[in-house]
C-alpha positions as CSV (number, residue, x, y, z in Angstrom):
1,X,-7.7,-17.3,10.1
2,X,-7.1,-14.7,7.3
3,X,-5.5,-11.2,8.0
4,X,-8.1,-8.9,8.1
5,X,-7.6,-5.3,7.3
6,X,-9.9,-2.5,8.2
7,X,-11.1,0.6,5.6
8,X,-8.2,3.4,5.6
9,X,-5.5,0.6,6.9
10,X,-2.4,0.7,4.7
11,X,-1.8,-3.1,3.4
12,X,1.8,-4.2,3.8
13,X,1.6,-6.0,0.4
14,X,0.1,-5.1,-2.7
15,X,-2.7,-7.8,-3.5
16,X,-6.7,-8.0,-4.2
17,X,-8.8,-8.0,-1.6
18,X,-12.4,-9.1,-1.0
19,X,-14.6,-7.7,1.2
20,X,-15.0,-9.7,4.1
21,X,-18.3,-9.7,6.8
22,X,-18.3,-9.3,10.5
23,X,-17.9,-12.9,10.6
24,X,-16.3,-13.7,8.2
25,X,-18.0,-14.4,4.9
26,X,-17.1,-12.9,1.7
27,X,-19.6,-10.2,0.6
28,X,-20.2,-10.0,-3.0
29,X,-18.3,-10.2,-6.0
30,X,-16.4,-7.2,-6.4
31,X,-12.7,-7.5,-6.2
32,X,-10.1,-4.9,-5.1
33,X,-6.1,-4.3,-5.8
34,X,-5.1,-2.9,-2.7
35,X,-1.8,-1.2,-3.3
36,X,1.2,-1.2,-0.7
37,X,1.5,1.8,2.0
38,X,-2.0,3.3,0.3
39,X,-4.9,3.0,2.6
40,X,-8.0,0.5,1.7
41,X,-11.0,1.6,0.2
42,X,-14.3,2.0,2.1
43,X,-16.5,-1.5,3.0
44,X,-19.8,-1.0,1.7
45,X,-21.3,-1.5,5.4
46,X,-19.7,-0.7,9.1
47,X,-18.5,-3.6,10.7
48,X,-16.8,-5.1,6.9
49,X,-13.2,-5.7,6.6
50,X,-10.9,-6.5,3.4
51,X,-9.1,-10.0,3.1
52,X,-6.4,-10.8,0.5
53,X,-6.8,-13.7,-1.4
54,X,-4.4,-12.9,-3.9
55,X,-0.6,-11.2,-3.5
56,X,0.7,-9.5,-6.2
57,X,3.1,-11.0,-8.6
58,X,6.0,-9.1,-9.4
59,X,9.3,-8.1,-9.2
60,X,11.3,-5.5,-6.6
């Protein structure tokens, strides 16, 4: 299972995120960059979550 992360949770990693439904399922087509230590946007319905499905490439 995919790490799940809720609105206003700060990612560990930076990476785009998809919103995710209550069980499970992608919602939609919109895409986010979710930035490191910055909390994640509002889900556009309670209960949503964001999953990464792409880290960030680069370098430290």
């Amino acid at each position: 299972m995919a790490e799940k992360y809720r609105p206003g949770q700060k990612p560990p990693d930076s990476a785009q995120f998809k919103e995710a439904g209550p069980r499970g399922g992608i919602v939609g087509k919109t895409e986010i960059t979710g930035i490191e230590g910055k909390p994640l946007p509002p889900t556009s319905k309670p209960g949503n979550t964001w999953v990464p499905v792409d880290k960030t490439k680069h370098n430290k």
